[in-house]
N, C-alpha and C positions, 0 to 999 in steps of 0.2 A: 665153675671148674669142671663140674661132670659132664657139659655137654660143650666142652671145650677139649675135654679128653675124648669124646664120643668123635666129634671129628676129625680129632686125630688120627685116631685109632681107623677112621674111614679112608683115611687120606692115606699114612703111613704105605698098606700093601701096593697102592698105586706109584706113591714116587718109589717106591722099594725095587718094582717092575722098569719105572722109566731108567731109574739110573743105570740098574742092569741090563736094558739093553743099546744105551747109551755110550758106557762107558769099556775101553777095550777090556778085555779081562783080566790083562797081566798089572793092572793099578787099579781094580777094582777093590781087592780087601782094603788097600790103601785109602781108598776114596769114604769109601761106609765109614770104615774105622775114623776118617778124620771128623765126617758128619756127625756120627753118632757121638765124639767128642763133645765139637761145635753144640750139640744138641743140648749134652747133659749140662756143659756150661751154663747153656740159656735157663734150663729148669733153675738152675742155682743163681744167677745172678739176675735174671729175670726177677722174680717175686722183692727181691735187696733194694734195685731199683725203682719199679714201682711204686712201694713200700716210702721210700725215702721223695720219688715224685709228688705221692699226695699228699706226704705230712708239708712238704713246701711250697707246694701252689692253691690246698685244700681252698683257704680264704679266699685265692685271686680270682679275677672274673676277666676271661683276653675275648677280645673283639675280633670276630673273624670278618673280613669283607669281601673274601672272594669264596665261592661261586655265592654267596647270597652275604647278606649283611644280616648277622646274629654275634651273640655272646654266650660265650662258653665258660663254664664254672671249671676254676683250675682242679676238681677234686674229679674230674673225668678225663684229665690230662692223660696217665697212665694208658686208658681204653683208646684214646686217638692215637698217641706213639704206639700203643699195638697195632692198630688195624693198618695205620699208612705204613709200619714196616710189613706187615700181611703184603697188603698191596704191591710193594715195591718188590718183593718176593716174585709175587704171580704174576707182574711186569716181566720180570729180568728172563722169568722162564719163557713166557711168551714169544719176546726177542730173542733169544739164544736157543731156545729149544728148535728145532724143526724135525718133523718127525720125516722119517728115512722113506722114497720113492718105493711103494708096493711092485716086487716083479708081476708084469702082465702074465695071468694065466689064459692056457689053451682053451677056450671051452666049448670043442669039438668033441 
């Protein structure tokens, strides 16, 4: 949990930066404000579900076959629905983001 907070807390002033210079300014408090919503939600309903994934799959053992062929103990379910939503995060920004053409400066 602490160094899940640590990276956040690393990441936070970066997308804080991106959004703001992303997003027009006349629906920018709008924007934050919905995030920062969305966000606390997670805090709260994140840990609920979790919580409720491992006591349900804690026992089960699922067979993964693709990219390698392993089995997974259901009591790490929670940690893989975290990271592939992670993931699917830094996907979406990757495709949608594009950062804005730098003007050419003079350098005479």
């Amino acid at each position: 949990m602490v160094f899940r907070s640590m990276g956040h807390n690393v990441a936070m002033p970066a997308s804080r930066a991106l959004g703001a210079d992303l997003v027009p300014a006349k629906i920018r408090g709008k924007l934050f404000g919905r995030l920062q919503a969305f966000f606390n939600l997670g805090m709260i309903i994140g840990p609920i579900l979790g919580t409720w994934l491992y006591d349900l799959y804690r026992y089960e053992v699922f067979r993964v076959k693709w990219p390698a062929d392993f089995n997974v103990r259901g009591l790490g379910l929670p940690f893989f629905i975290s990271g592939i939503l992670g993931l699917t995060a830094l996907a979406l920004l990757l495709i949608f983001v594009k950062e804005p053409l730098r003007a050419k400066r003079d350098t005479k």
